[in-house]
C-alpha positions as CSV (number, residue, x, y, z in Angstrom):
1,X,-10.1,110.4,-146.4
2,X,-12.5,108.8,-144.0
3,X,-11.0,107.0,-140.9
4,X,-13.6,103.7,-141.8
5,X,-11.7,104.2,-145.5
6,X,-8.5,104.0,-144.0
7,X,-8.6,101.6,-141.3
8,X,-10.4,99.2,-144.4
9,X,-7.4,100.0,-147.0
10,X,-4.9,99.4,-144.9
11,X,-6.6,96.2,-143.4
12,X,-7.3,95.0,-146.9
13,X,-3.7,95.7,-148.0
14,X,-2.4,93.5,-144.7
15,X,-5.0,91.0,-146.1
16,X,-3.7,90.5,-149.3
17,X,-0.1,90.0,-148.2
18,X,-1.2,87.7,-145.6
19,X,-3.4,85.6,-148.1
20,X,-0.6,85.6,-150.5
21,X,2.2,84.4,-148.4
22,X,-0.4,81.4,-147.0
23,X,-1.7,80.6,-150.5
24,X,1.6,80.7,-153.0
25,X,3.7,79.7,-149.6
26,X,1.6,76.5,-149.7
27,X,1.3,75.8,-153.5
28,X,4.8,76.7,-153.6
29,X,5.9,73.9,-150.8
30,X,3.2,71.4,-152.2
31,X,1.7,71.3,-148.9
32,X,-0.3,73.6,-146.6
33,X,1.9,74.2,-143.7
34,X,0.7,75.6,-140.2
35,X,2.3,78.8,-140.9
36,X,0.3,78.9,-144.4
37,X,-2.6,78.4,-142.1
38,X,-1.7,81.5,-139.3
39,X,-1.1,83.5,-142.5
40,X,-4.7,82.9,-144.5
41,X,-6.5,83.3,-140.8
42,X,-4.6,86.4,-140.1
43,X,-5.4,87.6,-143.8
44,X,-9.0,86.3,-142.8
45,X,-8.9,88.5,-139.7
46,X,-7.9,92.0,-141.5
47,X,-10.4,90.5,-144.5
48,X,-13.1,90.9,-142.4
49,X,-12.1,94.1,-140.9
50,X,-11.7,95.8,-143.9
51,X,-15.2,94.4,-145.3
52,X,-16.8,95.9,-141.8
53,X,-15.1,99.1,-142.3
54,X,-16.1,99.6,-145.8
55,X,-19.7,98.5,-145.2
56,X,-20.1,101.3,-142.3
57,X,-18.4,104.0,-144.5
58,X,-21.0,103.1,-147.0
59,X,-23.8,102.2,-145.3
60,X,-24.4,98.8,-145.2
61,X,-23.4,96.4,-147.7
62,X,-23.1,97.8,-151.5
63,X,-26.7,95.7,-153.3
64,X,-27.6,97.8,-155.9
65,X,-26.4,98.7,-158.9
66,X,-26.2,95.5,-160.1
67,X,-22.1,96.2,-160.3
68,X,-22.0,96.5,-156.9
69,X,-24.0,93.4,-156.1
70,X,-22.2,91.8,-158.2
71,X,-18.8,93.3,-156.5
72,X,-20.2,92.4,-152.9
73,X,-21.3,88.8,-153.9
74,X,-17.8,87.6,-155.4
75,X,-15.9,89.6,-152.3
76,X,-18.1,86.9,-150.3
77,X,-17.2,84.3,-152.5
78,X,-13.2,85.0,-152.1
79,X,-13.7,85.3,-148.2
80,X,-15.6,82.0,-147.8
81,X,-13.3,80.4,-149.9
82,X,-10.1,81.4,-147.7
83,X,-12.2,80.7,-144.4
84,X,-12.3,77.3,-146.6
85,X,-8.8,77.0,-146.8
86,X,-7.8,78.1,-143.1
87,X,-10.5,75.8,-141.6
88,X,-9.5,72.1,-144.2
89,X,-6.0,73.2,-144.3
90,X,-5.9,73.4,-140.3
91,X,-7.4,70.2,-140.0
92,X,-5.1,68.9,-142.3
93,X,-2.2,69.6,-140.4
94,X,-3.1,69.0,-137.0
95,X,-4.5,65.3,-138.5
96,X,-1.0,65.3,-140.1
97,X,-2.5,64.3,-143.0
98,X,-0.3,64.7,-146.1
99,X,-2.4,64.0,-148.7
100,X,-4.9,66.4,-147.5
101,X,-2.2,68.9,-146.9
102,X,-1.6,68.4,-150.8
103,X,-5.0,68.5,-151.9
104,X,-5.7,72.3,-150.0
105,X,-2.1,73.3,-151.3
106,X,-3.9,72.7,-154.6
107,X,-7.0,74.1,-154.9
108,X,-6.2,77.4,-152.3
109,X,-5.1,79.3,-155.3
110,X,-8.9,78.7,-156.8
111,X,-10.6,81.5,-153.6
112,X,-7.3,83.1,-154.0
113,X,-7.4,84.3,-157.2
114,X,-11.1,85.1,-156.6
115,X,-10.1,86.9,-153.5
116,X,-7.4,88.9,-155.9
117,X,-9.5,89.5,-158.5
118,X,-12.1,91.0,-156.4
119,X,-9.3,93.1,-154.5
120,X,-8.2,94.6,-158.2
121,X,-11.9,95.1,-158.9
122,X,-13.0,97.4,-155.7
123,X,-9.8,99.2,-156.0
124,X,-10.2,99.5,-160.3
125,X,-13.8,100.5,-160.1
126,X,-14.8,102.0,-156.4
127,X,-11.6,103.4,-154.9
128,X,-12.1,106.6,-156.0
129,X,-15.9,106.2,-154.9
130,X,-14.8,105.9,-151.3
131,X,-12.2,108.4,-151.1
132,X,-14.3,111.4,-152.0
């Protein structure tokens, strides 16, 4: 397997935990905490890692087929939408503004479950791609 390959799985993996703990831990409490926030930023961190490593293995970002734009337009959409949720939910907190902190506790599931689904999709569909 290709170093790029592994660096990006393992980076996606640390991701997905990280984006989990922040977005349940925060729907789950009712309010976006600071450590929900340090947990989507550090899944934002390894997010972005992963997507660099992948994009080098393959050569610049996956556009065509048309499954693969598709793929790399809704993996955009899920990272966007956390750097969304780390950015309003950190201003949330440090305002200590509860009804804010309520709101992004809310509607963080909505670019996590993009963020998952995409996740389930790369790995479904083009895991076996990369590790040849």
């Amino acid at each position: 397997m290709p170093t790029n390959i592994l660096i990006g799985l393992v980076a996606l993996f640390v991701a997905l935990i990280m984006y989990t703990l922040g977005a349940l831990g925060a729907f789950r409490a009712k309010a976006i905490t600071r450590r929900h926030v340090t947990y989507i930023w550090i899944g934002l961190i390894f997010d972005i890692v992963a997507t660099a490593m992948m994009a080098i293995e393959a050569g610049g970002l996956d556009l065509e087929p048309l499954p693969d734009l598709m793929h790399t337009i809704v993996a955009f959409v899920g990272l966007f939408g956390m750097l969304a949720a780390a950015i309003v939910g950190g201003r949330a907190v440090s305002r200590g503004d509860d009804s804010l902190r309520a709101a992004v506790a809310k509607w963080v599931l909505a670019p996590w479950v993009v963020w998952v689904f995409v996740f389930l999709w790369g790995m479904a569909a083009r895991g076996s791609q990369r590790m040849g």
